[in-house]
C-alpha positions as CSV (number, residue, x, y, z in Angstrom):
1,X,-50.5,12.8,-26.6
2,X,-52.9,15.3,-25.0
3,X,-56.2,15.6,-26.9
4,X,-57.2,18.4,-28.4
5,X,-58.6,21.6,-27.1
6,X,-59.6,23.0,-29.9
7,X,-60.7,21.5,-33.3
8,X,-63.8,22.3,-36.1
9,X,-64.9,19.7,-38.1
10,X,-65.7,21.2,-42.0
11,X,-66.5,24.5,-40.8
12,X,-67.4,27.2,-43.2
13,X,-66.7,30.3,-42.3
14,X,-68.3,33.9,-44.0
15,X,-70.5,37.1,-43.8
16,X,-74.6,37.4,-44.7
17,X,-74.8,33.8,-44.5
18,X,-72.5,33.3,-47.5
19,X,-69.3,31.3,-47.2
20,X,-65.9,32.6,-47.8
21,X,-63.9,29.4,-46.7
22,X,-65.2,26.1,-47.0
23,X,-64.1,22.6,-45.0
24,X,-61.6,23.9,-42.5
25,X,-60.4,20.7,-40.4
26,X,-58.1,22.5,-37.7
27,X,-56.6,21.4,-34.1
28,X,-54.5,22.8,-31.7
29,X,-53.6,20.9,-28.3
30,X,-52.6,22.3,-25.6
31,X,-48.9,23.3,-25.3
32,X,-49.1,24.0,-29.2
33,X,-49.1,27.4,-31.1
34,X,-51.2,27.1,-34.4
35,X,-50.4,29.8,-36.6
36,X,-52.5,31.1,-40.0
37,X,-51.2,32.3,-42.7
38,X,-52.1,34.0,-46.1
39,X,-52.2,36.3,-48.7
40,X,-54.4,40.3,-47.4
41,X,-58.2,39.5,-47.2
42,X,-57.3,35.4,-47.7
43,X,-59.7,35.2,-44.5
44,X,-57.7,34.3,-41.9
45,X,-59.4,37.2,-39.5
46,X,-62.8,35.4,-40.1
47,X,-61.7,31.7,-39.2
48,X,-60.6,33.4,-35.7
49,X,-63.8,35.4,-35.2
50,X,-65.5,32.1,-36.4
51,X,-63.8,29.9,-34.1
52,X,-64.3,32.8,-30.8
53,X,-67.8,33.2,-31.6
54,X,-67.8,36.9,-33.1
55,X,-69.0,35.1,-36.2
56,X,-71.5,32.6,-36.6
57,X,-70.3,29.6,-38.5
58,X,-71.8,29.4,-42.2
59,X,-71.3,25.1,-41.5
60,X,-69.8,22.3,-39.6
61,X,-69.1,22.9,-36.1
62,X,-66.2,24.3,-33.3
63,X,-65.3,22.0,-30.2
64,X,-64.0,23.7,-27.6
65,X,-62.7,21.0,-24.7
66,X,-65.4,18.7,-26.1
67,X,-68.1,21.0,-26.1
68,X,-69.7,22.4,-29.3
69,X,-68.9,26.3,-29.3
70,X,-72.8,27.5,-30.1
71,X,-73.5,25.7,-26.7
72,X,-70.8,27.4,-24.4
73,X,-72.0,30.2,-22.5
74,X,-70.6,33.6,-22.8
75,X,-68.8,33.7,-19.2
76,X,-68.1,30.0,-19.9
77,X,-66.4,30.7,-23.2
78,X,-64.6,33.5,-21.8
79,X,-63.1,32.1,-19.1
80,X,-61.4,29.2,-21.8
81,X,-60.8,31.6,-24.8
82,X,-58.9,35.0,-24.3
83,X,-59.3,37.2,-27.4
84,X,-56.7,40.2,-29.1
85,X,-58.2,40.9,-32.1
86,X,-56.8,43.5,-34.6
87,X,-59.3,46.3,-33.8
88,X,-58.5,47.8,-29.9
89,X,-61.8,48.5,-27.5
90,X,-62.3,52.4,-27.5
91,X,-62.8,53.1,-23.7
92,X,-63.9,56.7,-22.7
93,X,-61.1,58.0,-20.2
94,X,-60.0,54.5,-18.6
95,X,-56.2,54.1,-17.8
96,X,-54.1,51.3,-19.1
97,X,-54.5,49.2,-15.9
98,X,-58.1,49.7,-15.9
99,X,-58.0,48.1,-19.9
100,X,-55.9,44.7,-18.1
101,X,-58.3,44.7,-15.4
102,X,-61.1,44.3,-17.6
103,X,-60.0,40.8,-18.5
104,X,-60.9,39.7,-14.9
105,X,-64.5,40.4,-15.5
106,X,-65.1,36.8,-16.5
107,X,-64.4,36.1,-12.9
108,X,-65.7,38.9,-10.8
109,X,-69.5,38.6,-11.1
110,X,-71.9,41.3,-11.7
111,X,-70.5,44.6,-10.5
112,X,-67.1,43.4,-11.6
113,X,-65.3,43.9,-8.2
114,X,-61.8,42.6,-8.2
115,X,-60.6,40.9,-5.7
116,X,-56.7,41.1,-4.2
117,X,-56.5,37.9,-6.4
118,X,-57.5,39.7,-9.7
119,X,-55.2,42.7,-8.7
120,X,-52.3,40.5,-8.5
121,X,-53.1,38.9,-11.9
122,X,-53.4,42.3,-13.1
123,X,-49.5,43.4,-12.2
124,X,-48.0,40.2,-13.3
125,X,-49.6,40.3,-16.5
126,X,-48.6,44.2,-16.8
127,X,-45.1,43.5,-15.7
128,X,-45.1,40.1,-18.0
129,X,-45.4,42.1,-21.1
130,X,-43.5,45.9,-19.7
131,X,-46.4,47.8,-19.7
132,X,-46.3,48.3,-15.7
133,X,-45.3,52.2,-16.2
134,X,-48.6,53.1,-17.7
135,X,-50.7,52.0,-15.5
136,X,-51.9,55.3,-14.9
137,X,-51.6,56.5,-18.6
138,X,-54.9,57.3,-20.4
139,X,-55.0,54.3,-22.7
140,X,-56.6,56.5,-25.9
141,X,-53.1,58.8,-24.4
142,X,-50.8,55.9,-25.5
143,X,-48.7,54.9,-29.0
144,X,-50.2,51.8,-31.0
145,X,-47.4,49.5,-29.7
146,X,-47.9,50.2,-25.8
147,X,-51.8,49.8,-26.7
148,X,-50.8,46.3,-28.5
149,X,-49.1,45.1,-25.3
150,X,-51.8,46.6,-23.0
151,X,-54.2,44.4,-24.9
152,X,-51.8,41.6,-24.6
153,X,-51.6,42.0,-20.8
154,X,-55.7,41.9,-20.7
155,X,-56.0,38.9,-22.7
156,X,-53.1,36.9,-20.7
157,X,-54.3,37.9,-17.1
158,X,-58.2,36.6,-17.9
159,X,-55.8,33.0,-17.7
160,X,-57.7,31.0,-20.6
161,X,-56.6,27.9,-21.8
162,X,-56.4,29.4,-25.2
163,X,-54.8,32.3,-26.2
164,X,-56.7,33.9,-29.5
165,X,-54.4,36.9,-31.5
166,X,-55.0,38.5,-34.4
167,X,-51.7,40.1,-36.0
168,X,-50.3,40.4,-32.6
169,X,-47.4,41.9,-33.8
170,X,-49.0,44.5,-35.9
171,X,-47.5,48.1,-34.8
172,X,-44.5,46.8,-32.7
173,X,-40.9,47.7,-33.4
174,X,-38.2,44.9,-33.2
175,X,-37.6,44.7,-30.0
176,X,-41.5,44.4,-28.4
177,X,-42.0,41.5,-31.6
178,X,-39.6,39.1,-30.2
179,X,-40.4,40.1,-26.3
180,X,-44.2,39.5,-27.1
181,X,-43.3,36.0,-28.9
182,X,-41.2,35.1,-26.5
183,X,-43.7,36.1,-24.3
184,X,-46.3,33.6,-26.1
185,X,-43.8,30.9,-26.0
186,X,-43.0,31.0,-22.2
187,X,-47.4,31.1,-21.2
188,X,-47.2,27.6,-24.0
189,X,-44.3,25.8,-22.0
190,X,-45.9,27.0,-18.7
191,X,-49.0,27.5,-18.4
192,X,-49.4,24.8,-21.0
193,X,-51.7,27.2,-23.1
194,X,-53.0,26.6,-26.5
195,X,-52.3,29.7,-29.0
196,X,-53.8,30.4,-32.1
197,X,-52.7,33.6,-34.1
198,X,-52.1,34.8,-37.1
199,X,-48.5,36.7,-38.6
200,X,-47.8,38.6,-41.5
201,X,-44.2,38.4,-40.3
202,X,-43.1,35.1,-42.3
203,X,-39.8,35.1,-40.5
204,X,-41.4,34.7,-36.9
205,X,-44.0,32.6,-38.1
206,X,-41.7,30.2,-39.0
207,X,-40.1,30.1,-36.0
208,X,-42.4,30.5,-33.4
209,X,-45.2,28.0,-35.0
210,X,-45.7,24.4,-34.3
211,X,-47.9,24.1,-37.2
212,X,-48.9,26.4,-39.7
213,X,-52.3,27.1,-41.5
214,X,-52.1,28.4,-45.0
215,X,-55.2,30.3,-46.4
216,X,-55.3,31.1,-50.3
217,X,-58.1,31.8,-53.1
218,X,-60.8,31.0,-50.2
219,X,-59.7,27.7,-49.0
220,X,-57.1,25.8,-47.0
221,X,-54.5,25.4,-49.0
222,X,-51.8,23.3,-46.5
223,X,-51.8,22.5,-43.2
224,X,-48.6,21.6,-41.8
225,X,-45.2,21.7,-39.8
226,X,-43.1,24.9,-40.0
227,X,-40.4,22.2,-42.2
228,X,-43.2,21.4,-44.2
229,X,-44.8,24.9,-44.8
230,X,-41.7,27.2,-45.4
231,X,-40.0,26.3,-48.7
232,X,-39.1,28.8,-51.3
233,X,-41.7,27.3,-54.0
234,X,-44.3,27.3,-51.6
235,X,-44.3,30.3,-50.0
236,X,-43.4,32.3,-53.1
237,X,-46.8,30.2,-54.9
238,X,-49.2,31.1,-51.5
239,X,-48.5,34.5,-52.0
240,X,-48.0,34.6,-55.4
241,X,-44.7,36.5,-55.5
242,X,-43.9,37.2,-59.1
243,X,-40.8,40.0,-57.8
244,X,-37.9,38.6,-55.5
245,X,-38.1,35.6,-54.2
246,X,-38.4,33.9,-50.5
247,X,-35.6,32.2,-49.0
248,X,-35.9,29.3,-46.5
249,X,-33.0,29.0,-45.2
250,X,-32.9,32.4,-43.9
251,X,-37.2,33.2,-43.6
252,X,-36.2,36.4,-45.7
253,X,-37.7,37.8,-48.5
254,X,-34.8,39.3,-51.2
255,X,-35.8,41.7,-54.5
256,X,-34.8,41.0,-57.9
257,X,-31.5,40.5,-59.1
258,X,-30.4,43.4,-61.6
259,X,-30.8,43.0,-64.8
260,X,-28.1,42.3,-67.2
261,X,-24.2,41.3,-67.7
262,X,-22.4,41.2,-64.7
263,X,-20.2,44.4,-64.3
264,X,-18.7,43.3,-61.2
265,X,-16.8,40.3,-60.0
266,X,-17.6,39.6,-55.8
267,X,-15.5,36.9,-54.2
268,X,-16.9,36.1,-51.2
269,X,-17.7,33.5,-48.6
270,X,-18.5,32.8,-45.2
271,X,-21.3,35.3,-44.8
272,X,-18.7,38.5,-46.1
273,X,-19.7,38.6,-49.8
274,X,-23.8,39.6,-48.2
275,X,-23.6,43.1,-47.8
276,X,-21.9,43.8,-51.2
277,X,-24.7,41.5,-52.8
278,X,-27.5,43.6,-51.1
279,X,-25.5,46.8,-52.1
280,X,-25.0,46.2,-55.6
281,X,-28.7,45.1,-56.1
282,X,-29.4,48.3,-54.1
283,X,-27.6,50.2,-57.3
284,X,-29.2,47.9,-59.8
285,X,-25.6,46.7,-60.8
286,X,-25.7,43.1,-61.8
287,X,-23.0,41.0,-61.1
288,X,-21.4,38.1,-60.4
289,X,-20.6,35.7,-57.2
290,X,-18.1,33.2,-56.7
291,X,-16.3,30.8,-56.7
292,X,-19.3,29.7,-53.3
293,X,-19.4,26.2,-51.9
294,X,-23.0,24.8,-52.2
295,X,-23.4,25.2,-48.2
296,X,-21.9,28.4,-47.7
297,X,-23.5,31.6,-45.8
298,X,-22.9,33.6,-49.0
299,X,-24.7,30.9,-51.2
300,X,-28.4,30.9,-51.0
301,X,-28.4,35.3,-50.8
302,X,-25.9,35.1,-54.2
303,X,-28.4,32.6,-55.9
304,X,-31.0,35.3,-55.7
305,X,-29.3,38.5,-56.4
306,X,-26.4,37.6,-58.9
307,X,-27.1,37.6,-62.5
308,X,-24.6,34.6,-62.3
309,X,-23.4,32.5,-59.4
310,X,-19.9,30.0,-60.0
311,X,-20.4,27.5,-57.5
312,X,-18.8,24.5,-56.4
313,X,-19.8,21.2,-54.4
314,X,-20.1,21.4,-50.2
315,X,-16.7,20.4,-48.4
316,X,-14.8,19.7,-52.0
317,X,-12.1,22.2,-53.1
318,X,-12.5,24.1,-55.4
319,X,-12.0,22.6,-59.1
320,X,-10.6,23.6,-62.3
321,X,-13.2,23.4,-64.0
322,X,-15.5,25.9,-61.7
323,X,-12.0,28.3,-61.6
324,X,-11.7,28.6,-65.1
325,X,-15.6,29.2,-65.4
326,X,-15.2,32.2,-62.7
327,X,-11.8,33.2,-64.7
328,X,-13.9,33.8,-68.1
329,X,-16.7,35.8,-66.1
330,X,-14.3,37.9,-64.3
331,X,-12.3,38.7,-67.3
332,X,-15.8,40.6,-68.4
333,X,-16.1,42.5,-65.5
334,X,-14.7,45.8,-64.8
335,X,-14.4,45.5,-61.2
336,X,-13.7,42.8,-58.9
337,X,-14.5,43.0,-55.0
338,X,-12.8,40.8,-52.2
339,X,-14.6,39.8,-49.5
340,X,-12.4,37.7,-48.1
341,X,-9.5,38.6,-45.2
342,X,-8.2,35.1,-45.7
343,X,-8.5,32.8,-48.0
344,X,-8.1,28.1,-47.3
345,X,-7.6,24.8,-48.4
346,X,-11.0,24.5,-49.7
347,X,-11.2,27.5,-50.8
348,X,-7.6,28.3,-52.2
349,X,-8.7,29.0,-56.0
350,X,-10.5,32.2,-54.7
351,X,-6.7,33.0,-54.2
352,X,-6.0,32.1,-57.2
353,X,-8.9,34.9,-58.3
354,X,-7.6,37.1,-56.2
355,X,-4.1,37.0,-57.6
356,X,-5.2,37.7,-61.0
357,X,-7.8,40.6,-60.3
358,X,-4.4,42.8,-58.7
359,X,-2.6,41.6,-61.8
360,X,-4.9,43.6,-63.8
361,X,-5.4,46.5,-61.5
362,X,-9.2,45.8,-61.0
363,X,-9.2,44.8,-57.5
364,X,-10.9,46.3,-54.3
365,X,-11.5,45.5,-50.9
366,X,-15.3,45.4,-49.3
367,X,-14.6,48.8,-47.4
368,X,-13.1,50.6,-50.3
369,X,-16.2,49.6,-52.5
């Protein structure tokens, strides 16, 4: 096991010489991503100024490859520790290429002359993260997202051993997210880089993360694997979600279930019954989900939108006892709503369900809902 590149030892971490976070024990290796985590203002910006020297630590000190930070020298620390903070450099009239080539001045002495070396760093790190078509834009000239990934490029083509980012993903649609962590995971596998960052996206953090840093009420409050950190009651207690709920299975966040007695009867399974659920709790209709096996697709999203769920055990068929429970609930309803094209062995009292919602005339597919 490689050693560390970067650890503190019970840093405190502030502003005007008072602490905000006390006893922060942290360490990434290289080849790991280390991602923080946390409620708005929690203070997960200041532990990554604290630890890049932007901040002077309140207490307890930074090792950075076995040297104390407060004694690495500024060319020194930047030619270890690439930084993409939240806030962007303003430059005066300086094209996007000229932004990336500023993270070679570590490298090119005094009148920051680059060499055909740092120009070749420069386009790979362009091209690396699809920015290579505004080299020539005026980077002020550019949306928020192309500025994100022009920062990236800058911070990647400096070639630290650790790789600093501060809501990296802040301002990117979809598509540039998982290009930039996909990015971050290729430079970890290799260039064997250390990465430290921290998401507000719960979803990616979960599964980009080798371990996880959670900040709340001005302490660390776990420090763990993604397996570890991402449970329903933990993440819904860090951020102190009193509306919805977090599910784990998934790394989505669902609203509250509607209100009420169910009005509507969904049989679904396999992933079909989803839509409807979302839809319905869209309307603020309650209703009712069933009969679902413990480890279906349908299960976990029904469990947090239904106002009742009829559920049965994983790879048993269905029971009696769970079909008459769903009979007496769907009797109540005014609609039910089929999911299913097909119904099987394990799941034949759905059928069953089925059979008796056309006998009364109440019955509708998912597309005519």
């Amino acid at each position: 096991m490689k050693e560390a590149i970067l650890h503190t030892e019970q840093l405190a971490v502030g502003y005007n010489k008072k602490p905000l976070i006390h006893g922060i024990d942290i360490s990434v290796r290289p080849g790991q991503i280390l991602t923080l985590i946390g409620p708005n203002g929690a203070g997960k910006s200041t532990i990554l100024k604290s630890i890049t020297k932007q901040l002077e630590p309140i207490a307890g000190t930074v090792w950075i490859s076995g040297k104390p930070l407060r004694q690495m020298k500024e060319q020194e620390l930047a030619r270890t520790v690439s930084i993409m903070m939240t806030g962007w450099v303003e430059p005066e009239l300086m094209r996007c290429e000229e932004v990336v080539e500023s993270g070679r001045f570590p490298y090119t002495g005094r009148l920051g002359i680059l060499s055909d070396y740092d120009h070749k760093r420069v386009a790979e790190a362009m091209e690396l993260v699809h920015v290579t078509e505004l080299a020539d834009r005026n980077f002020n000239c550019v949306s928020d997202g192309q500025r994100q990934r022009v920062m990236l490029a800058r911070a990647i083509c400096q070639e630290p051993d650790i790789l600093v980012l501060d809501e990296p993903t802040s301002f990117l649609d979809i598509r540039h997210k998982l290009e930039l962590l996909s990015i971050l995971k290729d430079l970890v596998r290799q260039k064997n880089l250390a990465v430290i960052l921290s998401l507000h996206e719960l979803d990616l953090a979960q599964k980009i993360s080798d371990f996880v840093l959670c900040i709340k009420d001005n302490r660390i409050d776990r420090y763990g694997t993604p397996e570890e950190i991402f449970t329903d009651d933990y993440i819904c207690g860090l951020y102190r979600v009193n509306c919805g709920s977090y599910n784990e299975l998934y790394g989505s966040l669902e609203l509250s279930a509607p209100q009420g007695k169910p009005e509507i009867f969904v049989i679904g399974g396999g992933g079909a019954g989803i839509p409807i659920y979302r839809r319905l709790q869209r309307r603020g209709i309650p209703f009712a989900a069933g009969v679902l096996h413990t480890n279906d697709l349908d299960y976990p999203i029904a469990r947090a939108l239904a106002a009742e769920v009829i559920e049965e055990q994983a790879f048993e068929p269905i029971s009696e006892t769970a079909l008459r429970q769903a009979e007496e609930i769907m009797n109540g309803c005014k609609t039910v709503i089929c999911c299913l094209e097909h119904t099987g062995t394990m799941n034949s009292g759905n059928g069953k369900l089925i059979e008796l919602a056309k006998q009364r005339g109440c019955l509708l597919s998912a597309s005519e809902f």
